[in-house]
Structures are given as structure tokens and as C-alpha cells.
C-alpha positions in Angstrom: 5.9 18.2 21.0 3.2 20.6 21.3 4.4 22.2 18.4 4.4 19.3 16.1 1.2 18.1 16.9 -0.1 21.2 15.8 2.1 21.2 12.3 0.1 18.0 11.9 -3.5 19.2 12.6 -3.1 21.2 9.1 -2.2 18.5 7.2 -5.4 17.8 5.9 -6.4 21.2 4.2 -3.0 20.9 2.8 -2.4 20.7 -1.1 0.2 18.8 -2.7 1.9 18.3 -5.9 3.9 15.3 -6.9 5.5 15.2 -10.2 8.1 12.3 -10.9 8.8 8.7 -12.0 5.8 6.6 -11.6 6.6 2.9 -10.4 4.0 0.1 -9.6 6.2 -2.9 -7.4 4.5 -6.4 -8.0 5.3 -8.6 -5.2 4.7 -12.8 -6.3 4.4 -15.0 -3.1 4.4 -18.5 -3.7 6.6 -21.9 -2.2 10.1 -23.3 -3.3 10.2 -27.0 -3.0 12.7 -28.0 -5.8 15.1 -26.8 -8.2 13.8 -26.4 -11.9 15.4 -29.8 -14.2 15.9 -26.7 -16.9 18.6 -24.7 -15.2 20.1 -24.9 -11.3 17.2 -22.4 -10.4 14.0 -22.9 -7.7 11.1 -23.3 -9.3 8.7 -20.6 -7.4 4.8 -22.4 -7.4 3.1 -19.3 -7.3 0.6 -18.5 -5.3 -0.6 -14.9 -4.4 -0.1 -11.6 -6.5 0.4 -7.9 -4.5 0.3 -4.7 -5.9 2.1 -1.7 -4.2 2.7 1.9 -5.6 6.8 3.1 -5.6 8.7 5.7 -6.9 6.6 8.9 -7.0 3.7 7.1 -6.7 4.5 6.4 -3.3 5.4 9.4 -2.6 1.9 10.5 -3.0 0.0 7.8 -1.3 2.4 8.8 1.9 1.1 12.1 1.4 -2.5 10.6 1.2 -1.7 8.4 4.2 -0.7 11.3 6.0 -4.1 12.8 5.2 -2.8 15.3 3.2 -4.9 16.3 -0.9 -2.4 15.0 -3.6 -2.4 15.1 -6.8 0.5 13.4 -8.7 1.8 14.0 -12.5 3.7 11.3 -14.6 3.5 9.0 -17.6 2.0 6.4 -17.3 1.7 3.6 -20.2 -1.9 2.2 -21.9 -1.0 -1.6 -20.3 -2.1 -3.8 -17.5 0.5 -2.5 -15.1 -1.1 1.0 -16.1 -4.6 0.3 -15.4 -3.5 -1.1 -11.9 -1.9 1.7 -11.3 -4.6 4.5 -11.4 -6.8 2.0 -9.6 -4.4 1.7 -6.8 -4.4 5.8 -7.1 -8.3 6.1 -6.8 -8.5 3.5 -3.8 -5.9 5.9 -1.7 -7.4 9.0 -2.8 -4.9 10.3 -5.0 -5.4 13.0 -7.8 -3.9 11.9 -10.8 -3.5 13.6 -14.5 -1.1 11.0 -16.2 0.9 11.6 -20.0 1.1 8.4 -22.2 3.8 6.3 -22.3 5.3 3.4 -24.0 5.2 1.4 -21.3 4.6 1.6 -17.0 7.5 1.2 -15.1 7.3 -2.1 -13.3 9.2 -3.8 -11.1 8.4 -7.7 -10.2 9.7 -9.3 -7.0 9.8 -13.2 -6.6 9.5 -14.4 -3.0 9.5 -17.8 -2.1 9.3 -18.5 1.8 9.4 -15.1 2.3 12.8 -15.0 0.7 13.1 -12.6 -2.4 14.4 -14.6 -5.2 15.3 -11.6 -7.7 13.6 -9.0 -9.4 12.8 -8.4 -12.9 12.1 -4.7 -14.5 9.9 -3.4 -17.1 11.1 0.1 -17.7 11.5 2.8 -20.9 14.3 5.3 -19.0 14.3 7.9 -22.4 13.5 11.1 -22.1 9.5 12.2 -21.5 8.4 15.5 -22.9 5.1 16.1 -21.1 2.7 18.1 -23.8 1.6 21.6 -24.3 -1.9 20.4 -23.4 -1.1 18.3 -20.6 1.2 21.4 -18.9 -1.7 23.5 -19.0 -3.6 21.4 -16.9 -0.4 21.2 -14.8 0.1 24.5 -14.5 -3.7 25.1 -13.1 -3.2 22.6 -10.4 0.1 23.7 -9.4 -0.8 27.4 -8.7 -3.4 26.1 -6.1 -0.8 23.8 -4.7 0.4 24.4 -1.1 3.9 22.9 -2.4 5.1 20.8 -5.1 7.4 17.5 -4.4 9.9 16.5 -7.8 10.1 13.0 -7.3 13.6 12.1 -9.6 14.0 8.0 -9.9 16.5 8.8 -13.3 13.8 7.2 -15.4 13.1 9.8 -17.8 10.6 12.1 -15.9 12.6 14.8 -14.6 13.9 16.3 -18.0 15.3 20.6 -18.5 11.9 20.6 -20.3 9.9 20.2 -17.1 12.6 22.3 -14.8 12.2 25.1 -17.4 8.6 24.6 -16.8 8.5 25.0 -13.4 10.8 27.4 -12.8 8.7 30.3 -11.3 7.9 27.8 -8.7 11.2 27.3 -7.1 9.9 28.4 -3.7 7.7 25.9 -2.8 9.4 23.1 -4.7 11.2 20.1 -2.7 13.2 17.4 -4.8 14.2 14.0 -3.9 17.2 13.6 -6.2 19.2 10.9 -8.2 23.6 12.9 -9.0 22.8 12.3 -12.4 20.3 15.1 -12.8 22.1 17.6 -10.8 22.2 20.4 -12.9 18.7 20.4 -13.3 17.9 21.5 -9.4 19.2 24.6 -9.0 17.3 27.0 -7.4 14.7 25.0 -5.7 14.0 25.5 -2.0 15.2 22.2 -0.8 16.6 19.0 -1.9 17.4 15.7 0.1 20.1 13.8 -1.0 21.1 10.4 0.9 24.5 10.9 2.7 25.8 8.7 -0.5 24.1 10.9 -3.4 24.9 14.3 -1.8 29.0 12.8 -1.9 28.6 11.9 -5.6 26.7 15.0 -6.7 29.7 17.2 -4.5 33.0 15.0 -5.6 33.4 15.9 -1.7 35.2 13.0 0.7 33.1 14.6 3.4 29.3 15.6 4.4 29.8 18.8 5.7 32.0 19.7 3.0 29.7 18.4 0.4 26.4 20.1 2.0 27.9 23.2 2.1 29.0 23.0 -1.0 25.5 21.8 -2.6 24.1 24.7 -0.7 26.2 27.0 -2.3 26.2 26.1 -6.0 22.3 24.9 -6.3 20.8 28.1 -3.9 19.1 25.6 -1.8 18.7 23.9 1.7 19.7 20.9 1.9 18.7 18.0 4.0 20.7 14.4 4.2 19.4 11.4 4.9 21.8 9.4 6.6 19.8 6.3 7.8 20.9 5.1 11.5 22.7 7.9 11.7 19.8 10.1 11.5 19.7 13.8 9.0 21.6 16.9 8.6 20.2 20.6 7.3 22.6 22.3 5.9 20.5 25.5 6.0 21.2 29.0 7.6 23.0 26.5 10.0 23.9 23.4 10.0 21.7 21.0 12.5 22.2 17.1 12.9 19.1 15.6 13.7 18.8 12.0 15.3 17.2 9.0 14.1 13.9 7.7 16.3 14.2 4.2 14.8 14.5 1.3 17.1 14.6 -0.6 14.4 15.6 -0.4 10.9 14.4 -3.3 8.7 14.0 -2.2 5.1 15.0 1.7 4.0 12.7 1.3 0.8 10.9 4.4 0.1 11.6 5.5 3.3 13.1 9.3 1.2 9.6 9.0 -0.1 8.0 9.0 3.1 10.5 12.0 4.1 9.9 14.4 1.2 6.3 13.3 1.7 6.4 14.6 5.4 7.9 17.6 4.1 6.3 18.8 1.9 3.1 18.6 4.5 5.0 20.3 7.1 6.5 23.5 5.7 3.0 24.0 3.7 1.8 23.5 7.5 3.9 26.7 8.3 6.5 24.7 10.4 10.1 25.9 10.1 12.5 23.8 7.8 14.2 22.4 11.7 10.4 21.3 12.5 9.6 19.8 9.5 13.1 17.4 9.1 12.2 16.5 12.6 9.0 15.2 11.7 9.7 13.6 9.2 12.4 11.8 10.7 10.2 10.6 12.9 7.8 9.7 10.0 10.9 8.2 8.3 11.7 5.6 11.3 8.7 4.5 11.2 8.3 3.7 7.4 12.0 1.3 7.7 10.8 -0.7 10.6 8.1 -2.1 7.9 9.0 -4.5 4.7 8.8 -2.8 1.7 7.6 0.4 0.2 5.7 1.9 3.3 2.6 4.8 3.6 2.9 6.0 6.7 -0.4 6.8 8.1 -1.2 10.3 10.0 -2.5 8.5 13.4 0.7 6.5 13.5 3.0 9.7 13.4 0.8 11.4 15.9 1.4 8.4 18.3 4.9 8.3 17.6 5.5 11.7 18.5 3.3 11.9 21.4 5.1 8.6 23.1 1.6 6.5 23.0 2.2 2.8 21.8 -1.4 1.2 21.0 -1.9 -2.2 20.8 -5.8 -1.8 19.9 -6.1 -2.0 16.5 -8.9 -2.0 13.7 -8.9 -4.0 10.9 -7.8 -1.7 8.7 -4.7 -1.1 10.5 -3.6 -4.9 10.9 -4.1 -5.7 7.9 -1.4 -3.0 7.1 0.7 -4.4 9.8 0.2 -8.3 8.6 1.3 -7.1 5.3 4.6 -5.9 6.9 5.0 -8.5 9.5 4.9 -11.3 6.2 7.2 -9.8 4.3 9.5 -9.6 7.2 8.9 -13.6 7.5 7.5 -13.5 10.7 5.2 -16.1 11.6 1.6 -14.4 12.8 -0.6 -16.2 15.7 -4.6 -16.0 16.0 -6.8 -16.4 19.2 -9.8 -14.9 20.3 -12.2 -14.8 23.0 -14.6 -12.9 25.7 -11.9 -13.1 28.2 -14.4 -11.4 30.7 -12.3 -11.5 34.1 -8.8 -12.7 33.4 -7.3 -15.4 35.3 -4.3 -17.6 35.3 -5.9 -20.1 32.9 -6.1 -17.5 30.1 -2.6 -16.2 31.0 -1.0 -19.2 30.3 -3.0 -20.4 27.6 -2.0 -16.7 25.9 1.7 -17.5 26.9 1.5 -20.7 24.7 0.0 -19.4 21.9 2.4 -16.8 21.7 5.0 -19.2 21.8 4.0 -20.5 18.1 5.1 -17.5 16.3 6.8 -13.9 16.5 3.5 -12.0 17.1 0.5 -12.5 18.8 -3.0 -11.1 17.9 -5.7 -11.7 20.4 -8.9 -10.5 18.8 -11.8 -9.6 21.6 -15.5 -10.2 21.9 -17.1 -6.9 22.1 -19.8 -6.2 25.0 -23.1 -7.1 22.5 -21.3 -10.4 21.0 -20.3 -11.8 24.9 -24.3 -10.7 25.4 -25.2 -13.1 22.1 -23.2 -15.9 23.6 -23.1 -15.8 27.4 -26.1 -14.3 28.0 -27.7 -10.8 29.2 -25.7 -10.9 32.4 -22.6 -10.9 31.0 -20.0 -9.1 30.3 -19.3 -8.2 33.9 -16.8 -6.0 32.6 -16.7 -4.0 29.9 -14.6 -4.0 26.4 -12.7 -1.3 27.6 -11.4 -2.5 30.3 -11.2 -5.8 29.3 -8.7 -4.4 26.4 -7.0 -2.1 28.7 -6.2 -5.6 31.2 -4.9 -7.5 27.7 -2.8 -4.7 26.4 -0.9 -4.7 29.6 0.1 -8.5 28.9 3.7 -7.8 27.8 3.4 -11.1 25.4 0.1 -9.8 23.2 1.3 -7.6 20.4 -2.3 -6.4 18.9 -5.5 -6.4 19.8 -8.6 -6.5 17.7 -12.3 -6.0 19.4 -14.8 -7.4 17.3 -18.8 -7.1 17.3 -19.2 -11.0 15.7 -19.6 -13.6 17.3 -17.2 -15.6 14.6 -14.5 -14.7 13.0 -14.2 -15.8 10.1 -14.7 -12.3 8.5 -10.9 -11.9 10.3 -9.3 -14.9 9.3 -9.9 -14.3 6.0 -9.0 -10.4 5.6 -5.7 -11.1 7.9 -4.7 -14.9 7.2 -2.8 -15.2 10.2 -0.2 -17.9 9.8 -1.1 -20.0 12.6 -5.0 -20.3 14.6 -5.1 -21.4 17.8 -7.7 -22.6 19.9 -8.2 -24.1 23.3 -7.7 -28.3 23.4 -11.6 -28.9 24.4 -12.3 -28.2 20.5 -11.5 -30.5 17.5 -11.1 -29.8 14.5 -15.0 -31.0 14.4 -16.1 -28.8 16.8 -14.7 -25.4 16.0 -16.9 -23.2 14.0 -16.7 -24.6 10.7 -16.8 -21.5 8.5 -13.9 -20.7 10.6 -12.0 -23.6 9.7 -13.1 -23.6 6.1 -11.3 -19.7 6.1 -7.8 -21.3 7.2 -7.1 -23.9 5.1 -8.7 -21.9 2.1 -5.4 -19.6 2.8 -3.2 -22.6 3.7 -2.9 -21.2 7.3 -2.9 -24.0 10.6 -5.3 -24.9 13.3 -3.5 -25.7 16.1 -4.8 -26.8 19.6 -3.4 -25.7 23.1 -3.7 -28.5 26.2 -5.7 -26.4 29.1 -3.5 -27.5 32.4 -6.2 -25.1 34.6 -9.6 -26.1 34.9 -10.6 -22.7 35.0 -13.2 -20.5 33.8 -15.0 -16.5 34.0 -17.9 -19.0 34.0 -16.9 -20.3 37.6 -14.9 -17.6 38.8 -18.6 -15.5 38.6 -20.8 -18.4 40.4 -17.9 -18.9 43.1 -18.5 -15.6 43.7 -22.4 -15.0 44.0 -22.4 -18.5 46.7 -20.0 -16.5 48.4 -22.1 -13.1 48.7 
């Protein structure tokens, strides 16, 4: 472990190239009340629009994610879709040079209570000759790369033009392939196939057979994906590598996530056995999310050491609420000092989390308990006072926050449901607060207090007694 936590220290000086098949996924969320009097469809009552980089443009925010310098090539088309693309690009960092096209590949994905009705695709799959201009700037930026990832979707990108182009830089080239384009691969110095492609593009009945056999006729290593069942190298020797996911929920983009590991690792100097295993562990995490996933570096790191953290920042739930509602699990809100923790709050926790599938428990920090209990308090500190919650088998996340409202949460995260102790109304609660939730359509919902029973107390009971 020692040894891939070092692998992963070097990820940041780290240069990559991404050339491939540029997609940008549109996700509309709305509600489905009735079927449409025009034809025995639902009638979706849009409500929310969310962009999301695939193909590999994914493959390149992973690589940002991961904290790694990308820098991605493609055609892109002079369109709406296009213009959210690069600005999805410059907001995750990524260095793009980008051809014209007639049109950006886009695919649009219905989902009514969280259920995806169908999808509809905008896409121009003909051949794209990048230009003699547009490869010299290409061909700058590759020589400073560390290595080079051939992201191949079979929509026109990947072409004998571009493979002739790039063929002086088979060594450091990894390709995430589609059988149709086999020819074109040869001589690159690895390609990953799922276990499915790597059977078509071998007319083998059989994965060892059909690795070695890739192996052999395209002069590369070869690494299959195989989903539950984990990866095989087919390499100097053949290695079967496990999977580390406990669960596997949505397997798109998770070969984007693994070339994108990858190509970090070996440019890292890890050994092709080091690298798959990393990025099978960077793989099972990207398909227990919803979606296309970018797997962040600090995730991967606690993954591989063993360290499960509940503490999060905002930043990082609001990655996790974005896979959590796709998944249609129903998110609950509380939030409080929670200065010594007593059976009161354990049961009122236990409730809450009794609403939905997760609970989030955001925490006052130490100068916001000061603001509203007064100079005396907290008697103990935010750290401990997270490290107590975390423990709570029943809270799944933990936010610490330095307001004394949280509005400025509500409205980033939109939890589904907000829940506050039964001594509020909906009169009494902070009324920015409530104005946040039902501008989202979320719920307020109030828990009965059985235990009259609070830090307040607990801290006089004990001075009378001293």
C-alpha cells in the first residue's frame, strides 16, 4: 500500500493527453403525473437541467479529478451543447484545443422520479480528419506529454489519419477501444477492452484465449475489464486482479475512470501490475455512483489506505448528493451544536434517519456555538464533537459549518427532506431556511422530542454538583 500511495503522490506533475470522442450527457429531471392525451407516453413536467462531460471528455475530467494536467483533443461543433462543453472543461481545469464540427455529440436523458424515461442522441458518427494546422499544435503538446490516452467511442474520432499521426508515439499511448476499430491499435502499449469487446475483437469463445491472442497480433498489453469479476493483464504474464467494489450500481464511464487511472500511474513510474491495481480500485469506486463518475484523488487515497470519512466539505457532498439522487435515494437534513451528546439527541438522530436512505447531520463549528450559546460554550470542541457523531453507525456524512444558519447548505445540497426538533413550527424556524426548501420543492418535517433533555442542563447539573 505503501507503494501506491506513493504512485499517487506524482500525479500532480503528471501530464496527460486525451484525444477521442467528445460527449456532453444532459440529464432533465422533472415529475411524471399523467400520461400525455397525444400518444400512451408520460408527460415529463420539467424541472431541472444537469450537464455532465462523457466519452473522452470524461476521461479527462477523471484525470483532472485525480489531480493530474490534461489536455484533451476532439471536435467539437459551433452550437449550444459546444459552448457548454468547453465551459464545463475550464471549470475542471482541463486543457482543451478543439477541431470544428458539424455538430457536438449529445446525449439527453429524461428522468422522471428518478426513473430514466429514454434517451435521445444528437450525434454526426462520419469520419473527422483533424487539420494540418490543428496537428501541429497537437503534436507540440504531445511531445511534452507524460502519456497519451486514445479515447475510441466509434463516433468518428479515432480515424487511420490520426493513428498514422501518432504513430511514433506508440509507447506511451493507452487506448480504450470499441471491435470496430481494431485494426487501427496495433502497436500501442496497452489497450483495455471489456471482457465482451476483447471476445468480439478475438472471434475467441474464451478470455484467455482471446487476450493472448490480442497480445499477439496488436504487440500490446492488454488489460480486461471484467466488472464484478474484477481485470486480467495479459502482459509478460497473465495476472487476474480482483474487484474492490462493494457495490456496483452504474458501470458508466467507469473504463473512463480506468484508462484515466492509468495513464497517471505508469507516467507515475508504477509497473503495468501497480497501475491496473489502482485503477481498479479507482474503477470500484466510480460504479458505486449514478452516472458518468470523476473520481477525485483524496477519495482513491482513502480507498486504498482503508480510511472511510464521514466528514465532508461542501464540495464533496454536493458530489455525493448528485450521486445519491440519481440513485433515487431520498436525502435527510439536520443540524446542530450537539455539544455533549446524550440520549435525547441519539434518538432524535435515529428518527431522522428513519425518513430517508442517508443521513447528513451538518455541525455548528466552535465560533458559531460561541455566536449562539455564548462565550462559555462549546465545552467541547468540533473535533471531538465530529469524531463522537461519526461513530453513530446511523449518520452517513457530516458537514461542520462556521454559520450560524444554513441556508447557504440547503440551497447548494437540496436535501430531500429537513428535519427539525418538534419545539419549532414552521413559524419559528429560521425563515430564510424555510424560504430555501420549498424554493427546491424539498420538506420540513418535525420530530416529537420524548426526552426532556438538553447540553444546556446536562452542563448546569453538573456545575450544582461541583
Amino acid at each position: 500500500m505503501d507503494n501506491l500511495a506513493s504512485i499517487m503522490r506524482n500525479f500532480s506533475k503528471k501530464k496527460i493527453a486525451v484525444i477521442g470522442d467528445l460527449i456532453l450527457d444532459k440529464y432533465i429531471y422533472g415529475d411524471v403525473s399523467r400520461i400525455s392525451p397525444e400518444a400512451p407516453v408520460p408527460v415529463l413536467k420539467a424541472e431541472k437541467d444537469v450537464y455532465d462531460l462523457g466519452a473522452a471528455a470524461n476521461v479527462a475530467s477523471n484525470i483532472s479529478s485525480l489531480q493530474g494536467k490534461a489536455t484533451i483533443f476532439g471536435f467539437i461543433g459551433d452550437d449550444e451543447a459546444g459552448k457548454i462543453m468547453k465551459n464545463l472543461m475550464e471549470e475542471r481545469a482541463i486543457n482543451h484545443f478543439l477541431d470544428s464540427d458539424k455538430k457536438t455529440t449529445l446525449k439527453i436523458r429524461p428522468i422522471g422520479r428518478r426513473q430514466q424515461i429514454m434517451r435521445i442522441d444528437y450525434e454526426n458518427t462520419n469520419g473527422k480528419i483533424f487539420s494540418s494546422k490543428f496537428k501541429e499544435y497537437m503534436k507540440k503538446e504531445l511531445d511534452n506529454s507524460d502519456m497519451i490516452v486514445i479515447s475510441d467511442y466509434a463516433k468518428g474520432t479515432i480515424t487511420q489519419d490520426l493513428m498514422n499521426f501518432l504513430k511514433n508515439y506508440g509507447d506511451k499511448i493507452i487506448i480504450d477501444p470499441k471491435p470496430e476499430n481494431k485494426s487501427l491499435y496495433k502497436g500501442a502499449f496497452l489497450i483495455t477492452p471489456n471482457e465482451k469487446e476483447a471476445l468480439a475483437m478475438s472471434s475467441k469463445k474464451d478470455l484467455k484465449s482471446a487476450g493472448e491472442y490480442l497480445r499477439e497480433q496488436l504487440n500490446s498489453n492488454i488489460l480486461v475489464t471484467r466488472g464484478e469479476k474484477g481485470m486480467t493483464l495479459f502482459s509478460e504474464k497473465e495476472l487476474e486482479i480482483p474487484t474492490y467494489a462493494k457495490e456496483i450500481f452504474d458501470v458508466t464511464g467507469a473504463g473512463d475512470t480506468v484508462v484515466s487511472t492509468l495513464a497517471l500511474s505508469l507516467a507515475s513510474g508504477s509497473s503495468l501490475e501497480d497501475a491496473a491495481i489502482l485503477a481498479n480500485h479507482s474503477a470500484s469506486i466510480a460504479v458505486s455512483r449514478a452516472g458518468t463518475y470523476a473520481v477525485e484523488l483524496n477519495e482513491l487515497e482513502r480507498k486504498i489506505l482503508g480510511e472511510e470519512r464521514k466528514l465532508k466539505n461542501l464540495g464533496e457532498l454536493k458530489k455525493e448528493f448528485k450521486n445519491l439522487k440519481r440513485k433515487g435515494k431520498i436525502i435527510v437534513w439536520t443540524n446542530g451544536c450537539f455539544d455533549i451528546l446524550h440520549e435525547g439527541h441519539v434518538n432524535y438522530l435515529k428518527k431522522a434517519k428513519q425518513l430517508g436512505d442517508y443521513l447528513v447531520v451538518g455541525l455548528n463549528s466552535d465560533d458559531s456555538v460561541r455566536k449562539l450559546k455564548g462565550p462559555r460554550r462549546p465545552v467541547r470542541p468540533e473535533q471531538a464533537r465530529a469524531e463522537i457523531l461519526s461513530s453513530i453507525k446511523f449518520i452517513d456524512y457530516l458537514l461542520v459549518f462556521p454559520e450560524t444558519s444554513v441556508e447557504k447548505y440547503l440551497s447548494a445540497l437540496e436535501p430531500d427532506i429537513y428535519v427539525k426538533a418538534e419545539d419549532y413550527t414552521l413559524k419559528s424556524i429560521n425563515q430564510e431556511e424555510r424560504k430555501a426548501v420549498e424554493n427546491y420543492r424539498g420538506q420540513i418535517k418535525f420530530i416529537p422530542i420524548e426526552e426532556k433533555i438538553s447540553s444546556t442542563e446536562i452542563i448546569e447539573t453538573i456545575k450544582h454538583k461541583q
